[in-house]
N, C-alpha and C positions, 0 to 999 in steps of 0.2 A: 515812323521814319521811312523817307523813302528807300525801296530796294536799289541794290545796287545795277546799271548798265548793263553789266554783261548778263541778268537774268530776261535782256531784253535783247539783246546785240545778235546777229545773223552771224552765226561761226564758222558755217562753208562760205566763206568767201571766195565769189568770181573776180579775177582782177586783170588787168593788162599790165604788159612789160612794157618798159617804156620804151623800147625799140620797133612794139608792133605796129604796122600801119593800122590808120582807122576804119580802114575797111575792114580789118580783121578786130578791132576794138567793136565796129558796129554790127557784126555779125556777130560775136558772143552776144554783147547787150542783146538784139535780138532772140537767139535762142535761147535766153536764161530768163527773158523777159524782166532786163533790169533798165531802172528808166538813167542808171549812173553806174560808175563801178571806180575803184581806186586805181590808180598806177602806180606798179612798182619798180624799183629797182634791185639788183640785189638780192631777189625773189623773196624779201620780204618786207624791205625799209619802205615806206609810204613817198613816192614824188610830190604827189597830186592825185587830184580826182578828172574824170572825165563825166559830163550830165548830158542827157538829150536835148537840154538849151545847147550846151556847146555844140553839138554836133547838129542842132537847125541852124545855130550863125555859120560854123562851118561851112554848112553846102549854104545859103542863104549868098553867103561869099564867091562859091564858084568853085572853091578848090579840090584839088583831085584827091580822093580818098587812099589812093593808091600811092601817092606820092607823100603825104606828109603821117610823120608818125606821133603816138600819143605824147611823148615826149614835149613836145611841138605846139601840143592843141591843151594838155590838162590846164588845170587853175592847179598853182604850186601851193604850195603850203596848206592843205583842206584843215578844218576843225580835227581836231585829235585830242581825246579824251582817255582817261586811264580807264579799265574795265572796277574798278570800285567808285568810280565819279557815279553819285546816287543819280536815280531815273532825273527827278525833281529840276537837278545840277542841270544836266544835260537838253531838258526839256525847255530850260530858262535861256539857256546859251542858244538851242535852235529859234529861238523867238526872239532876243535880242540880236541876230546876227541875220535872220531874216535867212536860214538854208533850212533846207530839207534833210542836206547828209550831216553823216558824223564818224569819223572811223575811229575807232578803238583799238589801239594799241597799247603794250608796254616797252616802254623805250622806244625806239625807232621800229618794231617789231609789229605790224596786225595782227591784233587776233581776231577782230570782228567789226562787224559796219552796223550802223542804226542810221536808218531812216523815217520820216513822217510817217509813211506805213506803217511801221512797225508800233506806234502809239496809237494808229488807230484797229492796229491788231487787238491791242487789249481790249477794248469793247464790244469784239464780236466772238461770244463762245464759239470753240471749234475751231479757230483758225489757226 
């Protein structure tokens, strides 16, 4: 049987509020070195997600980083998954839905994020 998510799920979760600008949204991704991160409201209900695609069509577009906030730029609704949805579950749903992320929550609540990376963490001892 597959394990379950959460023994794969990233628990320190980096997130944006959904009122920050994305210069302040692109400066965390930069120093946590995340290539996405969730936005919240509520400091903890999931809005949406913000990815490094969005923020190249972003400036690809022109617009001021300064001026528009995550609110503004996320993709609403991201994948969300219960932390007992087996790895298997979740692996099938990233391949039929063509993303990389996936937040795990209970209820409207995150408690953790899975990424692509994060499956190909399990094949390198040590990581």
């Amino acid at each position: 049987m597959s394990p379950p998510i959460s023994s794969l799920m990233q628990r320190d979760v980096v997130s944006a509020n959904l009122d920050d600008a994305i210069e302040v949204v692109e400066a965390r991704m930069t120093r946590h070195r995340l290539s996405w991160l969730p936005v919240l409201e509520s400091g903890s209900t999931v809005l949406g997600v913000i990815s490094a695609a969005d923020l190249l069509r972003f400036h690809a577009d022109g617009r001021d980083p300064a001026a528009v906030h995550a609110w503004q730029l996320c993709t609403y609704k991201p994948i969300m998954v219960a932390p007992d949805a087996t790895v298997a579950e979740v692996a099938r749903l990233m391949i039929e839905r063509a993303i990389h992320h996936v937040v795990v929550a209970e209820g409207t609540s995150i408690v953790g994020v899975v990424s692509s990376l994060d499956f190909v963490r399990t094949h390198v001892p040590g990581t």
